[in-house]
PyMOL CGO cylinders between C-alpha atoms (Angstrom):
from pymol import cmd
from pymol.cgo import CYLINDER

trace = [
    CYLINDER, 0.00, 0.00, 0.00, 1.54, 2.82, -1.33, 0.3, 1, 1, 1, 1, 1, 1,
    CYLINDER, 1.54, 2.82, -1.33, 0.34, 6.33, -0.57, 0.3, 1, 1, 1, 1, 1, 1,
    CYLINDER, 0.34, 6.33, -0.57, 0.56, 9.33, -2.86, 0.3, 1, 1, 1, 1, 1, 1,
    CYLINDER, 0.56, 9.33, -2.86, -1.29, 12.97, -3.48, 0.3, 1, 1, 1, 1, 1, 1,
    CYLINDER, -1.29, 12.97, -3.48, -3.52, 11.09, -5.40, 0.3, 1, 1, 1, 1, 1, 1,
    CYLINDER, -3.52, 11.09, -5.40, -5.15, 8.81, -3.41, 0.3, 1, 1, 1, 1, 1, 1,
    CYLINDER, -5.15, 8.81, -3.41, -3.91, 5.24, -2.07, 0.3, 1, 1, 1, 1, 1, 1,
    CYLINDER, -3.91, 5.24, -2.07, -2.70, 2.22, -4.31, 0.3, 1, 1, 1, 1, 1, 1,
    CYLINDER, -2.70, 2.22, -4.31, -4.32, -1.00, -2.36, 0.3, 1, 1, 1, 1, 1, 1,
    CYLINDER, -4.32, -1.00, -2.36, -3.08, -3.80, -4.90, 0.3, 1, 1, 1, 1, 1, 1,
    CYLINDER, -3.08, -3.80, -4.90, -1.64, -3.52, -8.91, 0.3, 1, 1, 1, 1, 1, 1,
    CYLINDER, -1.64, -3.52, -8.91, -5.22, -3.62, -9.76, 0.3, 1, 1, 1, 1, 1, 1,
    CYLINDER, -5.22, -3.62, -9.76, -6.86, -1.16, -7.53, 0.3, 1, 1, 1, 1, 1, 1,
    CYLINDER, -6.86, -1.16, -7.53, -5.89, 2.58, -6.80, 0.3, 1, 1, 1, 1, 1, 1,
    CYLINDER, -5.89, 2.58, -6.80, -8.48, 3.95, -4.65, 0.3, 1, 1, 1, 1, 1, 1,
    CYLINDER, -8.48, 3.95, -4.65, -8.54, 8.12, -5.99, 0.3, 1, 1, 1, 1, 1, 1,
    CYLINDER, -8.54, 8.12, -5.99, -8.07, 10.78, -3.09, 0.3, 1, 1, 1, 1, 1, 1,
    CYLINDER, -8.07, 10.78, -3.09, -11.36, 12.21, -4.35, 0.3, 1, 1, 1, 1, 1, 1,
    CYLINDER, -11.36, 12.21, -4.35, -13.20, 8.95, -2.77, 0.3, 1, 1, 1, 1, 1, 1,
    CYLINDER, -13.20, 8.95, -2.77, -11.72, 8.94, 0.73, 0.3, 1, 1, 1, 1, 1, 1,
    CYLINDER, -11.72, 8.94, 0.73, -13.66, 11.01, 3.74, 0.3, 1, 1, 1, 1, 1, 1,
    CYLINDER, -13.66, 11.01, 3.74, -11.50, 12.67, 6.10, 0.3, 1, 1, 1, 1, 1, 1,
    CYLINDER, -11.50, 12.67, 6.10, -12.58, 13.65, 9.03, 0.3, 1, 1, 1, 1, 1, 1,
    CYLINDER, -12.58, 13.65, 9.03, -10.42, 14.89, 12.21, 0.3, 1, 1, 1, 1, 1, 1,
    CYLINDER, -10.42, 14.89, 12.21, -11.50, 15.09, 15.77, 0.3, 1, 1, 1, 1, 1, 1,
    CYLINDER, -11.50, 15.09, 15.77, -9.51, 15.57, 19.51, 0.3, 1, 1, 1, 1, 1, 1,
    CYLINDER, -9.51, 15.57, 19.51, -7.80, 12.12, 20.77, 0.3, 1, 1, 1, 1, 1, 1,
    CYLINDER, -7.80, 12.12, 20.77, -9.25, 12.53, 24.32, 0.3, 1, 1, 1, 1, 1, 1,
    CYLINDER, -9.25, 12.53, 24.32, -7.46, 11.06, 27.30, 0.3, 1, 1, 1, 1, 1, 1,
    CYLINDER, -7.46, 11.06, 27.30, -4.48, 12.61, 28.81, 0.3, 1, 1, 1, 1, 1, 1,
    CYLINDER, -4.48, 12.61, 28.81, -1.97, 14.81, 27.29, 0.3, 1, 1, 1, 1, 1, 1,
    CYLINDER, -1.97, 14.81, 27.29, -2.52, 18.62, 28.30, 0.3, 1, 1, 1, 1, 1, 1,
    CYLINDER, -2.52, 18.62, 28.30, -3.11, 21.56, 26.03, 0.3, 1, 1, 1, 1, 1, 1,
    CYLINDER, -3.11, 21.56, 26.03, -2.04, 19.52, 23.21, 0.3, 1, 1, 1, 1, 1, 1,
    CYLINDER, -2.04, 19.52, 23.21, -4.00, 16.71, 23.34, 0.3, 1, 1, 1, 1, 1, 1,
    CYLINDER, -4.00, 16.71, 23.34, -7.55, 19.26, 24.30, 0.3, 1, 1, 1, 1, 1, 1,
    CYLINDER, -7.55, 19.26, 24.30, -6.33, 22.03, 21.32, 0.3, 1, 1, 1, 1, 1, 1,
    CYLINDER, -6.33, 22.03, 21.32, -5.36, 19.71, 18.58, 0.3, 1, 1, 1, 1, 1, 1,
    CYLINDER, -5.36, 19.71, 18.58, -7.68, 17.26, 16.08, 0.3, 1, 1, 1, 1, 1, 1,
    CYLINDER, -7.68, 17.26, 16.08, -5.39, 14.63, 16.11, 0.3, 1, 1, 1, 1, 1, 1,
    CYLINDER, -5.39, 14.63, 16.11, -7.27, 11.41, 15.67, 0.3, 1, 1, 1, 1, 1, 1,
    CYLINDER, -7.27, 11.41, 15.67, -8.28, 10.46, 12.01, 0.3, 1, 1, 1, 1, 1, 1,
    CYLINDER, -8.28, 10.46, 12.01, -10.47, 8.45, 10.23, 0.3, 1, 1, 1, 1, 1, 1,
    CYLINDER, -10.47, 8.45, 10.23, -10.92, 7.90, 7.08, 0.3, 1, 1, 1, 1, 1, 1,
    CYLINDER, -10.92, 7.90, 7.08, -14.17, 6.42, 5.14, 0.3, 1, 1, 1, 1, 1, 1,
    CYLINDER, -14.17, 6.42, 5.14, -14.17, 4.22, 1.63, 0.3, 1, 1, 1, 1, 1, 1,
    CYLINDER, -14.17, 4.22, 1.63, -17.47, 3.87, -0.07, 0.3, 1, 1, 1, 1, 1, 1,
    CYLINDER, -17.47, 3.87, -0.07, -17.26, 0.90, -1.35, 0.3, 1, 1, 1, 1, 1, 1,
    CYLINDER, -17.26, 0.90, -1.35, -20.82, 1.36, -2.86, 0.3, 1, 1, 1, 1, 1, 1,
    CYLINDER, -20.82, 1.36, -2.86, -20.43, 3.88, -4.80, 0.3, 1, 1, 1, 1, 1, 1,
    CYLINDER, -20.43, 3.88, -4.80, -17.21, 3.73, -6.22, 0.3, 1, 1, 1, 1, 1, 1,
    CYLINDER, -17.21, 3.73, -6.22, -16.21, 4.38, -9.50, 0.3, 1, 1, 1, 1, 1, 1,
    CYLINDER, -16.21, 4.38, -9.50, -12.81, 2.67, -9.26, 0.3, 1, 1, 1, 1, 1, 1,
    CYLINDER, -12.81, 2.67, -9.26, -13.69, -0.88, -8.41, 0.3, 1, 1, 1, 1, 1, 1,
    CYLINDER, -13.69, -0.88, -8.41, -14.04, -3.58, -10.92, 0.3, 1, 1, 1, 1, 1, 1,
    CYLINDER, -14.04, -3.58, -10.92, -18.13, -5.63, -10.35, 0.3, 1, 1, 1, 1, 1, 1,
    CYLINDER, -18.13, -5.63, -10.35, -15.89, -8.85, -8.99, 0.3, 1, 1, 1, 1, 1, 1,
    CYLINDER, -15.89, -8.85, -8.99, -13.71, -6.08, -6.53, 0.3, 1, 1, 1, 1, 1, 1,
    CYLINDER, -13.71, -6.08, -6.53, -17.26, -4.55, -5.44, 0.3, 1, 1, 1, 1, 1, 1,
    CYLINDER, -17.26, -4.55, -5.44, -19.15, -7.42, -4.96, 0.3, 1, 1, 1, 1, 1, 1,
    CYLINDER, -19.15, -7.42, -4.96, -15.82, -9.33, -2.64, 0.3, 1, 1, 1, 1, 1, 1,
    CYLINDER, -15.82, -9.33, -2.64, -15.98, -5.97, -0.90, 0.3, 1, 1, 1, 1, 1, 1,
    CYLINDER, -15.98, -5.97, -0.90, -19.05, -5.81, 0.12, 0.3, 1, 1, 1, 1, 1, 1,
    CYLINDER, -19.05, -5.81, 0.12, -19.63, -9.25, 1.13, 0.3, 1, 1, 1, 1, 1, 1,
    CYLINDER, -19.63, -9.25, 1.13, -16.12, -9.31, 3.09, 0.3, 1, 1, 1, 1, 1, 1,
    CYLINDER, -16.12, -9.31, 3.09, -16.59, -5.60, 4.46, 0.3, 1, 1, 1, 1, 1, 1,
    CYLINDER, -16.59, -5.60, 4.46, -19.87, -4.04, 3.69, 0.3, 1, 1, 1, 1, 1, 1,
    CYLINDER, -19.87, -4.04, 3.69, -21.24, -0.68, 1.70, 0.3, 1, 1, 1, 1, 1, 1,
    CYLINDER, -21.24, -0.68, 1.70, -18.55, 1.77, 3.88, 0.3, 1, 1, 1, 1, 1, 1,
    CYLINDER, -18.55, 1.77, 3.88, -15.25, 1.01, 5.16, 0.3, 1, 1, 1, 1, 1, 1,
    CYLINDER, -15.25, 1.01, 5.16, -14.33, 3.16, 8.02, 0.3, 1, 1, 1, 1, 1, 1,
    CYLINDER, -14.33, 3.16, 8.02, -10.72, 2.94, 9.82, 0.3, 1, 1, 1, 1, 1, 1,
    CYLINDER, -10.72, 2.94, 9.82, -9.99, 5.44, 12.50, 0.3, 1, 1, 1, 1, 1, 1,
    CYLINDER, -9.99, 5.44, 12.50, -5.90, 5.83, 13.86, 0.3, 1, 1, 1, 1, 1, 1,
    CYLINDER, -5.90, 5.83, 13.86, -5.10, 8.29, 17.41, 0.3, 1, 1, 1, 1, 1, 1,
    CYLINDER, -5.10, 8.29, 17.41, -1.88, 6.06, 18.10, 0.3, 1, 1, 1, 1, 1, 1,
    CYLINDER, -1.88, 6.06, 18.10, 0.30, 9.13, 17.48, 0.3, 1, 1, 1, 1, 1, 1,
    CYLINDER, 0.30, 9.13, 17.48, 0.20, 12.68, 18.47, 0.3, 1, 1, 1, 1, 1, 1,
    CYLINDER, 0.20, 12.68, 18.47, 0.64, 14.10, 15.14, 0.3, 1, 1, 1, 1, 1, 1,
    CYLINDER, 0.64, 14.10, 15.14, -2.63, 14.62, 13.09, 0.3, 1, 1, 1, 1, 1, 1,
    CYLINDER, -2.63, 14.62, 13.09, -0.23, 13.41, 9.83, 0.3, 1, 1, 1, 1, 1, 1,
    CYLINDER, -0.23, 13.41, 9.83, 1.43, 10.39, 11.19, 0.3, 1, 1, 1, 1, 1, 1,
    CYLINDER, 1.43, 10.39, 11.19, -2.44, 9.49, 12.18, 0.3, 1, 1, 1, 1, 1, 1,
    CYLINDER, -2.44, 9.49, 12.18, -3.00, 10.01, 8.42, 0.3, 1, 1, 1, 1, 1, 1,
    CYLINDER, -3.00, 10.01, 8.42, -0.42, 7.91, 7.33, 0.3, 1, 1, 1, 1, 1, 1,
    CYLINDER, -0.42, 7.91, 7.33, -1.38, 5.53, 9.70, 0.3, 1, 1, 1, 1, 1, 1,
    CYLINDER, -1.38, 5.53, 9.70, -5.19, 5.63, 8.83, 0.3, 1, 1, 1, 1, 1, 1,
    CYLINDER, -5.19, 5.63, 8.83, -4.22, 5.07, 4.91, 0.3, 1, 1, 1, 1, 1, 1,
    CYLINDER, -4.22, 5.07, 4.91, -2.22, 2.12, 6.09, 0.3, 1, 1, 1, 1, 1, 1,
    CYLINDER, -2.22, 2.12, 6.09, -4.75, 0.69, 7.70, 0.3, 1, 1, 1, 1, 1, 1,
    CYLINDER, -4.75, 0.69, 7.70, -7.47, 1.03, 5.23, 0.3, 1, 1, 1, 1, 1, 1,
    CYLINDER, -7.47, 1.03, 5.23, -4.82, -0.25, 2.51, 0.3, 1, 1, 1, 1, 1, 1,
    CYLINDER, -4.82, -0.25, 2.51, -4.03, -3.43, 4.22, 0.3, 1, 1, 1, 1, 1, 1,
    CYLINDER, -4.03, -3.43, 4.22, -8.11, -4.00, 5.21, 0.3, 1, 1, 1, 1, 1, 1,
    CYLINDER, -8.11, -4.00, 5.21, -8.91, -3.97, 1.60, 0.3, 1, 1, 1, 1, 1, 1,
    CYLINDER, -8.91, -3.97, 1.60, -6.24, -5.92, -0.04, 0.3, 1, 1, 1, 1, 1, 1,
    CYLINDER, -6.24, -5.92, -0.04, -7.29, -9.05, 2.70, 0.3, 1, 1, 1, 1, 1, 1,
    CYLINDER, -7.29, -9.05, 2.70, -10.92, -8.42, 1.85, 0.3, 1, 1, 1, 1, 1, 1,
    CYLINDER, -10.92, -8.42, 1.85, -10.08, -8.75, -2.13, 0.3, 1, 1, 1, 1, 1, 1,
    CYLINDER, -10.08, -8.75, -2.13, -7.33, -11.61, -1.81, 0.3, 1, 1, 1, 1, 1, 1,
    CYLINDER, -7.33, -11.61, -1.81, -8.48, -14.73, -3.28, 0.3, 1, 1, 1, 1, 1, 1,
    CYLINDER, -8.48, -14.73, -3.28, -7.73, -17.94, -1.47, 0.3, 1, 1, 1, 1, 1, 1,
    CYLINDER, -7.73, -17.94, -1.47, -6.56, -20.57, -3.16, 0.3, 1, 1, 1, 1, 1, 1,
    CYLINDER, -6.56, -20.57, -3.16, -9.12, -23.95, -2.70, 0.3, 1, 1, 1, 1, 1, 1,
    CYLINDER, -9.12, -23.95, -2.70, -7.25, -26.76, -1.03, 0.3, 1, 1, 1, 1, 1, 1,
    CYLINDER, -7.25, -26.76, -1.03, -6.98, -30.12, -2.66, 0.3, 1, 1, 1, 1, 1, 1,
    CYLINDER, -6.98, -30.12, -2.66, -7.33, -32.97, -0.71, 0.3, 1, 1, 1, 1, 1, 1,
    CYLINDER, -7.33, -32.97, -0.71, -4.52, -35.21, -1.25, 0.3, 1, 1, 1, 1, 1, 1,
    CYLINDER, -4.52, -35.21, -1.25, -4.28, -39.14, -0.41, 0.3, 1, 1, 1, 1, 1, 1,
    CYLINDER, -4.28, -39.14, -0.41, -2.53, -39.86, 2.54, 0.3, 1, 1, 1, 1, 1, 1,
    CYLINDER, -2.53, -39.86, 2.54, 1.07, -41.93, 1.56, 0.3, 1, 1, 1, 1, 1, 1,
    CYLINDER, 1.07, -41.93, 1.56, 1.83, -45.13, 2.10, 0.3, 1, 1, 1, 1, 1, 1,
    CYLINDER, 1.83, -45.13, 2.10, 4.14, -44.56, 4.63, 0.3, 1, 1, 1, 1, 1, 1,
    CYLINDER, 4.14, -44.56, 4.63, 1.60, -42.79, 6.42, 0.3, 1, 1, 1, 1, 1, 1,
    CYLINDER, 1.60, -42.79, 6.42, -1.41, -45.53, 6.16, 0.3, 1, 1, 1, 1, 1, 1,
    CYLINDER, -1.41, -45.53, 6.16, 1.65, -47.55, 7.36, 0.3, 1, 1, 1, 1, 1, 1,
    CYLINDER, 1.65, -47.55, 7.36, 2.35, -45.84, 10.58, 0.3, 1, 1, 1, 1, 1, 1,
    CYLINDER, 2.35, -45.84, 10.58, -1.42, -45.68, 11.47, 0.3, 1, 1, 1, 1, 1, 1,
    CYLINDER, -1.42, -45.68, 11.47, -1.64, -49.14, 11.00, 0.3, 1, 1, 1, 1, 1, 1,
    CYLINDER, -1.64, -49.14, 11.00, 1.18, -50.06, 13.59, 0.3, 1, 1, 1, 1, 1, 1,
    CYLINDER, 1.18, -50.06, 13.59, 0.28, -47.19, 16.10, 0.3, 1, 1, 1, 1, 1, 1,
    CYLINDER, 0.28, -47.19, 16.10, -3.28, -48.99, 16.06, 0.3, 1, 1, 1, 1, 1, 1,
    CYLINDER, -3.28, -48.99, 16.06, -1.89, -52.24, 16.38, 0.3, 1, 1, 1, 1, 1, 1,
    CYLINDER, -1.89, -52.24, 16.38, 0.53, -51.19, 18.86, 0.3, 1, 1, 1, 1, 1, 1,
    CYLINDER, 0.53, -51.19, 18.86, -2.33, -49.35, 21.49, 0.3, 1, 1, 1, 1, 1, 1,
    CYLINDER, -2.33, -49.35, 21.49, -4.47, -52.52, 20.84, 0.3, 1, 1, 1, 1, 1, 1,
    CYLINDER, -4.47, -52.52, 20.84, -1.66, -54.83, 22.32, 0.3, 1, 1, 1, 1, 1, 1,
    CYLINDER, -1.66, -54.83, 22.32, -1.61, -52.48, 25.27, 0.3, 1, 1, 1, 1, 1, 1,
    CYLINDER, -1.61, -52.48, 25.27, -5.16, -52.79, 25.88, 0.3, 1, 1, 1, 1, 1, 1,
    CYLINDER, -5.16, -52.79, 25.88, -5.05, -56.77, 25.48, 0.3, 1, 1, 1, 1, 1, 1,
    CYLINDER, -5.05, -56.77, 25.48, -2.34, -56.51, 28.26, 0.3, 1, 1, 1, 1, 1, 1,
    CYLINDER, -2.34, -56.51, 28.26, -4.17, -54.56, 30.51, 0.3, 1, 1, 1, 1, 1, 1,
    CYLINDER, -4.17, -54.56, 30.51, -7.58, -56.61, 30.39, 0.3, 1, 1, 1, 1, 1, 1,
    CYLINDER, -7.58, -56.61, 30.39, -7.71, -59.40, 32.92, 0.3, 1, 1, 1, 1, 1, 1,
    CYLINDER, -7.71, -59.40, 32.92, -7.44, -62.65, 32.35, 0.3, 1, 1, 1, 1, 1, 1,
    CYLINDER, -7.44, -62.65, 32.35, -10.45, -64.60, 30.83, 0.3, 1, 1, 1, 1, 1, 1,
    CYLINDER, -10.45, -64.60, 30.83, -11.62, -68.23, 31.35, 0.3, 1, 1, 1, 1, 1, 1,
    CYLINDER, -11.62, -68.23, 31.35, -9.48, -69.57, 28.80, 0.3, 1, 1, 1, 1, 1, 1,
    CYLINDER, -9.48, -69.57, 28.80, -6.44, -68.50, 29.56, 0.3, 1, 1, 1, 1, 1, 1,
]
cmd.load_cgo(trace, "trace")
């Protein structure tokens, strides 16, 4: 996720346009003074995912299945309203690219023979110690 002045590159496919990102800054709260009570420091950022012009029908629909119509990140971590920025963009970057990454299906595989062979003994082995442990019948 690479950020620039014009807007936030989330995969090679997908550059989301600084046009389509909400800002919005607001105080931190919690300690920290006259800083922390005269400075909008925390950040967050909105994506709508709905109405985007940038995303592909396959992007959009994976979106909005994996995240919904509006993704929404908000970073305070830092005292600095930019480094919250940064941080924000990050954030939102990284959520997207895991909501559009495509797993791959697994294919069951057959177990090897050397495997079916180990079972085998291990269950031959634990039925011997159960035989041992039983006590003796009539028979014997």
């Amino acid at each position: 996720m690479v950020e620039d002045r014009h807007g936030l590159r989330v995969t090679r496919s997908l550059s989301v346009p600084a046009d389509e990102l909400e800002w919005r800054f607001t105080g931190s709260g919690g300690p920290g003074g006259q800083h922390a009570n005269t400075s909008n420091t925390r950040v967050e950022v909105r994506f709508d995912v709905a109405r985007s012009a940038v995303l592909g029908p396959r992007q959009r629909a994976r979106l909005l299945a994996r995240l919904g119509p509006v993704v929404r990140v908000v970073a305070s971590d830092r005292r600095s309203q930019a480094q919250n920025r940064s941080l924000a963009l990050e954030r939102l970057g990284g959520r997207l690219a895991a909501a559009l990454r495509v797993e791959r299906p697994r294919r069951p595989t057959e177990p090897t023979a050397a495997a079916r062979q180990r079972r085998v003994q291990t269950k031959r082995r634990r039925g011997a110690l159960k035989q041992q442990r039983r006590a003796p019948g009539p028979d014997d």
